[in-house]
C-alpha positions in Angstrom: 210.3 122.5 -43.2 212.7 120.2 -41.6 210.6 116.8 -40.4 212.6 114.3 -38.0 211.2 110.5 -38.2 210.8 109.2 -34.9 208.8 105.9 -36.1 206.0 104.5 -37.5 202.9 102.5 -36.4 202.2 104.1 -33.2 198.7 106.2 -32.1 195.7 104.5 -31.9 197.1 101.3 -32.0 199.4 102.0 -29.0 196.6 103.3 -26.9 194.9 100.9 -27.3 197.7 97.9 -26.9 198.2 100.1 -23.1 194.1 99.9 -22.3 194.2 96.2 -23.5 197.2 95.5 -21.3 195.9 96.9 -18.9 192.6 95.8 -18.3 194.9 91.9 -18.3 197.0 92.9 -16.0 194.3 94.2 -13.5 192.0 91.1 -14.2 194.9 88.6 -12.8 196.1 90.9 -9.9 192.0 89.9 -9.0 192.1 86.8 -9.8 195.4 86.0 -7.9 194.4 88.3 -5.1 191.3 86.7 -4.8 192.6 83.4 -4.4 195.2 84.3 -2.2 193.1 86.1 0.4 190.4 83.2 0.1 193.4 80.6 1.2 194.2 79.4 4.3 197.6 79.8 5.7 199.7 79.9 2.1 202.3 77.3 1.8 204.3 76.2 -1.1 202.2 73.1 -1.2 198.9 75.3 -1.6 200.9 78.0 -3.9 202.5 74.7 -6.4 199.1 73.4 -6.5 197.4 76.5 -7.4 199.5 77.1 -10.7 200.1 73.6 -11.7 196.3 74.3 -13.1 196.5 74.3 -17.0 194.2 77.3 -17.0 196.3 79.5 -14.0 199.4 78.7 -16.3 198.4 80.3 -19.4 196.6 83.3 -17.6 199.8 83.8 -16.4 201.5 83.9 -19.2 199.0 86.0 -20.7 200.0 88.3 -17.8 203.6 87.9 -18.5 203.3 88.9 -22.2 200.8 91.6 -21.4 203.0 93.2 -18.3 206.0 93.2 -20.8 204.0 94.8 -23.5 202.4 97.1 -21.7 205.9 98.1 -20.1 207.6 98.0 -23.5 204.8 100.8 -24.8 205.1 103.2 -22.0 209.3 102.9 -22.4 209.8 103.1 -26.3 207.5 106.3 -25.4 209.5 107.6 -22.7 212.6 106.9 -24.4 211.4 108.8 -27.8 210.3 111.8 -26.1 213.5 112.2 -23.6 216.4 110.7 -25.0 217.1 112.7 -28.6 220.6 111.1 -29.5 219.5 108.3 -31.8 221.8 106.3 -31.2 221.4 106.1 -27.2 217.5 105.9 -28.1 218.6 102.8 -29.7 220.7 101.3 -27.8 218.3 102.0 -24.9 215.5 100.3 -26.8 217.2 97.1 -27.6 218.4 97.0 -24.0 214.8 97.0 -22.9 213.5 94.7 -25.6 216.4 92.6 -24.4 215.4 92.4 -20.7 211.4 92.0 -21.6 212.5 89.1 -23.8 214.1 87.9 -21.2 211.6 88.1 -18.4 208.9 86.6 -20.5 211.3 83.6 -21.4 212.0 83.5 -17.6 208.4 83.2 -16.6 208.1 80.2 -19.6 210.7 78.2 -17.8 209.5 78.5 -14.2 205.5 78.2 -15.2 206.9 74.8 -17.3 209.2 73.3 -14.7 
């Protein structure tokens, strides 16, 4: 029998991570859609003071981390069951770790300005 390691630590956990995700991502995308459509005309008076709320930065952040997660899930996924060259894999992998990490960081700055 010839077995090939593709990882560890994935199954339940991972299903769950995407329903968890999930259900934070499609919470805020209310919440924000919500708020938008209640507005009057949106300005970028209206939109600065809606996130300069304590409470509409961290949701999202939450949202940030939980979009990149989520994404980060459903890629290492794709990756493993299309791309068989290991080392491609990999370097696919860390490029997308990479630009998640970056995103997230990118969000951080512009929610903390």
């Amino acid at each position: 029998m010839n077995r090939i390691v593709t990882g560890a630590h994935y199954g339940l956990r991972d299903w769950l991570a995407q329903r968890i995700t999930a259900v934070i991502i499609t919470l805020y995308s209310i919440i924000l859609g919500a708020a938008l459509l209640g507005a009057k005309p949106i300005t970028y008076g209206m939109w600065r003071d809606f996130f300069a709320h304590g409470w509409m930065r961290v949701a999202t952040l939450l949202f940030a981390i939980s979009l990149a997660w989520h994404a980060w899930v459903g890629m290492r996924d794709v990756l493993m069951d299309y791309i068989k060259p290991t080392g491609l894999r990999l370097f696919l992998e860390i490029g997308t770790i990479l630009v998640l990490a970056g995103y997230v960081a990118w969000t951080i700055q512009i929610l903390w300005r």
